[in-house]
C-alpha positions in Angstrom: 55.6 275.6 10.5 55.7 278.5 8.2 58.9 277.5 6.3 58.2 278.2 2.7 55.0 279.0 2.9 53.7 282.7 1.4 52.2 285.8 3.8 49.9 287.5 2.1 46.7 288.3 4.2 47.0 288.9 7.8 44.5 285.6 8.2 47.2 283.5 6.4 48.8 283.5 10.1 46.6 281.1 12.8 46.6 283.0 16.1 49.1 280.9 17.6 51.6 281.6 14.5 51.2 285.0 15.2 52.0 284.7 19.0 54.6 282.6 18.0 56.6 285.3 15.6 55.2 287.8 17.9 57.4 286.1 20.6 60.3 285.3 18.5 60.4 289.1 17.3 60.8 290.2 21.5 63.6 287.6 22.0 65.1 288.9 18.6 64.5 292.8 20.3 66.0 291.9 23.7 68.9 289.6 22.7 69.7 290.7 19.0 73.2 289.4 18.9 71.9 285.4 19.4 70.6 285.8 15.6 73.2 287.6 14.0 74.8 284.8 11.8 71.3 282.5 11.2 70.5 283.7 7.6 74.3 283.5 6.4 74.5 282.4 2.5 70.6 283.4 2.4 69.5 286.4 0.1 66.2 288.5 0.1 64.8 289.9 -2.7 63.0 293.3 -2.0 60.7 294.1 -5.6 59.0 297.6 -4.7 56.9 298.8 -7.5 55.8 301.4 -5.3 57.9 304.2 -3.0 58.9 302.7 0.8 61.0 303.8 3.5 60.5 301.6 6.4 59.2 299.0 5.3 61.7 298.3 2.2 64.3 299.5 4.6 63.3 297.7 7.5 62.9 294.4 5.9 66.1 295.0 4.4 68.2 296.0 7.3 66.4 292.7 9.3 68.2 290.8 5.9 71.5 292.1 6.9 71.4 292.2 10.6 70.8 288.0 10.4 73.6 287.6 8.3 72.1 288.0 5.0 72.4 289.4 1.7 69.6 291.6 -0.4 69.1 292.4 -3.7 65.9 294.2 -5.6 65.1 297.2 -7.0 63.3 300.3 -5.3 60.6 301.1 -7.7 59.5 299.9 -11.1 61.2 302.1 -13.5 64.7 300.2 -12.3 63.3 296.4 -13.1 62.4 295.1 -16.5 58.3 295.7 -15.6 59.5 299.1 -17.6 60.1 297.0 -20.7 56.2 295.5 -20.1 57.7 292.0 -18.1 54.5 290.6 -15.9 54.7 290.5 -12.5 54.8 286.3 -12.9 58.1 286.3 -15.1 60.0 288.7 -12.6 58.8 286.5 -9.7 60.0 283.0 -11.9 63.8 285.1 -12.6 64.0 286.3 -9.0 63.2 282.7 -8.0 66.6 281.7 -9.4 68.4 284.2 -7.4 67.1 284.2 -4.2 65.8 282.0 -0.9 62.7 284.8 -0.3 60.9 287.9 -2.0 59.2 291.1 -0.8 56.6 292.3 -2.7 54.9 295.9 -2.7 53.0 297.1 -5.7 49.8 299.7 -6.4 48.0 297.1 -7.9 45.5 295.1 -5.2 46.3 290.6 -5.7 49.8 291.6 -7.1 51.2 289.5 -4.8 49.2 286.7 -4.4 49.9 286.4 -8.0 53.0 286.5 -7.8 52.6 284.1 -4.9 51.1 281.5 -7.4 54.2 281.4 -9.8 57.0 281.2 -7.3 59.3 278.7 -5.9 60.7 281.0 -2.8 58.3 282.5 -0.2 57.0 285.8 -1.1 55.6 288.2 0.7 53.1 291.0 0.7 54.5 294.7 1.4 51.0 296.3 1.2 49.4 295.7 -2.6 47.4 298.8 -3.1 44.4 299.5 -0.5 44.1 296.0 0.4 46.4 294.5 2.9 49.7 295.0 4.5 50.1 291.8 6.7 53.7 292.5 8.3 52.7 295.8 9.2 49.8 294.7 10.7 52.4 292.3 12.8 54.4 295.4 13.7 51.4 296.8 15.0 50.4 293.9 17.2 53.8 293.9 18.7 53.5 297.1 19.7 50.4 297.2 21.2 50.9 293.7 22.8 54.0 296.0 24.3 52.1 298.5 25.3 49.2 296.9 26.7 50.2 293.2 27.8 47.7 292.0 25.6 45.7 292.2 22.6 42.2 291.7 23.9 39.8 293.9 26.0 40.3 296.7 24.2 39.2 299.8 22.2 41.1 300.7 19.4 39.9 304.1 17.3 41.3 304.1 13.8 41.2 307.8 12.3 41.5 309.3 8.9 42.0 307.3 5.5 40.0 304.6 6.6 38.9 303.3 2.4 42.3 303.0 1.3 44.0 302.7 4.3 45.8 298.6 3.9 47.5 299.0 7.1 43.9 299.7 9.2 42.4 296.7 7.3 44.7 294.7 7.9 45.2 295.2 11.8 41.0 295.1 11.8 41.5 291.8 10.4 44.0 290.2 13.2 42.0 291.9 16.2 38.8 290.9 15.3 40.2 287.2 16.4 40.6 288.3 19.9 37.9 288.8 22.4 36.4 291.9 23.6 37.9 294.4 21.2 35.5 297.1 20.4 36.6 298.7 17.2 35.9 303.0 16.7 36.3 304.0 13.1 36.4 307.6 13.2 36.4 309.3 9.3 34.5 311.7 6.9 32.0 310.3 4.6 33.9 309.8 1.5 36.8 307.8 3.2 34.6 305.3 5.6 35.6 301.7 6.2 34.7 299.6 3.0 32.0 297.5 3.1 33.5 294.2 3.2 35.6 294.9 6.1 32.0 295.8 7.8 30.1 293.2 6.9 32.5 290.1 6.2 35.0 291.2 9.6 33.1 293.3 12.4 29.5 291.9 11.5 30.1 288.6 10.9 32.6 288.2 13.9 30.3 289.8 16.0 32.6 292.9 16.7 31.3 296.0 18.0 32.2 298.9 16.6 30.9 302.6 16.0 31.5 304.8 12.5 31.9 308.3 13.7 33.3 311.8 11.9 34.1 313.8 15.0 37.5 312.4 17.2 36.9 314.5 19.7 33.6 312.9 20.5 35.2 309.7 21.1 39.0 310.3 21.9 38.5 309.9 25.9 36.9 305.7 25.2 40.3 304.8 23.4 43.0 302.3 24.4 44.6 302.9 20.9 44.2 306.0 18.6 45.9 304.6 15.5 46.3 307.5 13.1 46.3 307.5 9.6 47.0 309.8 6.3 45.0 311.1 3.8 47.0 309.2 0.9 46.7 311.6 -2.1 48.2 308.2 -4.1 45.1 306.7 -3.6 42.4 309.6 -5.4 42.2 309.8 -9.0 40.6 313.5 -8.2 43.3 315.9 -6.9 40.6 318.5 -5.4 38.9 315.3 -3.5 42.2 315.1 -1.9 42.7 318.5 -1.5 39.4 318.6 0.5 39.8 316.3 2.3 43.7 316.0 3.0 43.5 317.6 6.5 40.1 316.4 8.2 41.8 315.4 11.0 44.7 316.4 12.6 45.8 315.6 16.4 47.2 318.3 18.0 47.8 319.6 21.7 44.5 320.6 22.1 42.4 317.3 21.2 45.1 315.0 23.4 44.2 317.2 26.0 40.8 314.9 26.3 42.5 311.7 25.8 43.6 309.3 28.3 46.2 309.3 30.3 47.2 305.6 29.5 46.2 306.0 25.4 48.7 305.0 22.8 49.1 306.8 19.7 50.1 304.7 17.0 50.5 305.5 12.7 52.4 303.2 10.4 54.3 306.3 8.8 55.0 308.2 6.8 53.4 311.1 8.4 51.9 314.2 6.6 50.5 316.7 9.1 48.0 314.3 10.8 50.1 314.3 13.9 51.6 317.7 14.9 54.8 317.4 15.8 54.2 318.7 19.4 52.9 315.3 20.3 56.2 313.5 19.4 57.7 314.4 22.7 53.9 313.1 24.4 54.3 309.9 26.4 51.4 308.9 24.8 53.0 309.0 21.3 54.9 305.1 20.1 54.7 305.6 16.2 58.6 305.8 16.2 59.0 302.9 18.9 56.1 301.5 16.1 59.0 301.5 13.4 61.2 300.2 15.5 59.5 296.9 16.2 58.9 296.7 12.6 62.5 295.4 11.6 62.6 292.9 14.8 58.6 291.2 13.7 60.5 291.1 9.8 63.6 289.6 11.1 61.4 286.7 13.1 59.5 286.4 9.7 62.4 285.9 7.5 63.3 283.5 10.1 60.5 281.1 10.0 59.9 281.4 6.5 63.1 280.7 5.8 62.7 277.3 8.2 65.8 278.8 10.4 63.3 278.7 13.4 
């Protein structure tokens, strides 16, 4: 049961809790009508000290498409933290108001603290690099989609892969199902961090390979799960500058890719992806977004305790 209960780390989920919501988010997708009027009288609270689009709108469109009401603000200059108000006073006030809260904020543990002083279920929109748990569900539904399953495969994650919460996050659920062999394509400066290494692939007994060159490894992949160079995340603009275009898929490198590859990014996109892939078979970042509103309306669901 996940009725009241807070989702900040991917790994608060057990793997059948995840199939679960995974399931409950495809019945929600093929039979949407069926769960229009459960969250009736309920409101969500979206708390974004940090810019969204799809996932602030997502979560809040799954609000209204159960029945439900939102409220929040869209980033921090529009809530009392620009008067110097802690995170743990907003969460206690919003408490009063509504039945569950979404969280995102630049600051990594924002959440959870905010988790600690609460007396609705809050959850994590991404908090800094760290982790971005119903993201990391969106992705599994769509790869589950794709694929059938989420084992036996190999899944290369390119780019920003030090401050990138949404490829932590997703390393974090797959490492808990067999046979995935993990590719972690990236220059120097923006490798994998060392925890994910050594407390995730090492200690789970994951394979994996750090590489710098995509087209070395493009043709092995199952998944190619782009990312972006996220100039938020450097305190050096000419760091970012360097290194804001290391990797770019275009035409040319899909041409050594699979046939049956997936191309996945959590958005927003910069100039990682050309656009010429959009119209690719290959390409599901937009079907990716899509999924994202049905795994937050199963969420809000069980959290909730309507399911």
């Amino acid at each position: 049961m996940l009725k009241e209960r807070h989702l900040i780390d991917p790994m608060d989920l057990t793997i059948e809790e995840t199939e679960n919501l995974l399931e409950l988010a495809e019945n929600i997708y093929l039979n949407p009508e069926k769960y229009s009027k459960l969250c009736e009288g309920k409101i969500l609270a979206t708390l974004f000290y940090e810019p969204s689009t799809r996932t602030r709108l997502s979560f809040e469109a799954a609000m209204m498409r159960l029945g439900g009401k939102v409220i929040g603000f869209s980033e921090a200059s529009f809530s009392s933290v620009s008067k110097g108000e802690s995170i743990a006073d907003t969460i206690r006030t919003i408490s009063c108001y509504a039945d569950v809260a979404v969280i995102r904020h630049p600051k990594e543990g924002a959440p959870k603290i905010a988790s600690m002083y609460s007396s609705i279920p809050v959850v994590n929109a991404g908090d800094g690099g760290h982790q971005h748990p119903t993201q990391t569900l969106t992705d599994l539904m769509t790869i589950k989609s794709l694929k059938g399953s989420l084992s036996n495969l190999t899944v290369g994650f390119c780019g920003d892969l030090k401050f990138g919460r949404t490829v932590h996050s997703l390393i974090k659920s797959l490492s808990r199902y067999e046979n995935n062999k993990m590719i972690l394509i990236s220059p120097e400066e923006l490798k994998i961090p060392n925890y994910i290494r050594t407390e995730i692939l090492e200690k789970n007994n994951i394979e994996y390979d750090e590489r710098e060159n995509l087209e070395e490894v493009i043709a092995l992949l199952d998944i190619l799960y782009m990312t972006r160079v996220q100039k938020e995340r450097f305190f050096n603009e000419e760091d970012y500058i360097r290194l804001k275009d290391s990797y770019i898929l275009d035409e040319e490198k899909i041409k050594k890719a699979s046939k049956n590859m997936n191309i996945l990014h959590p958005l927003p996109r910069v100039n990682e992806i050309s656009y010429e892939i959009d119209k690719d078979p290959r390409a599901c970042y937009f079907k990716q977004a899509e999924y994202g509103m049905y795994v937050r309306m199963a969420l809000i669901l069980k959290l909730l305790g309507v399911m």
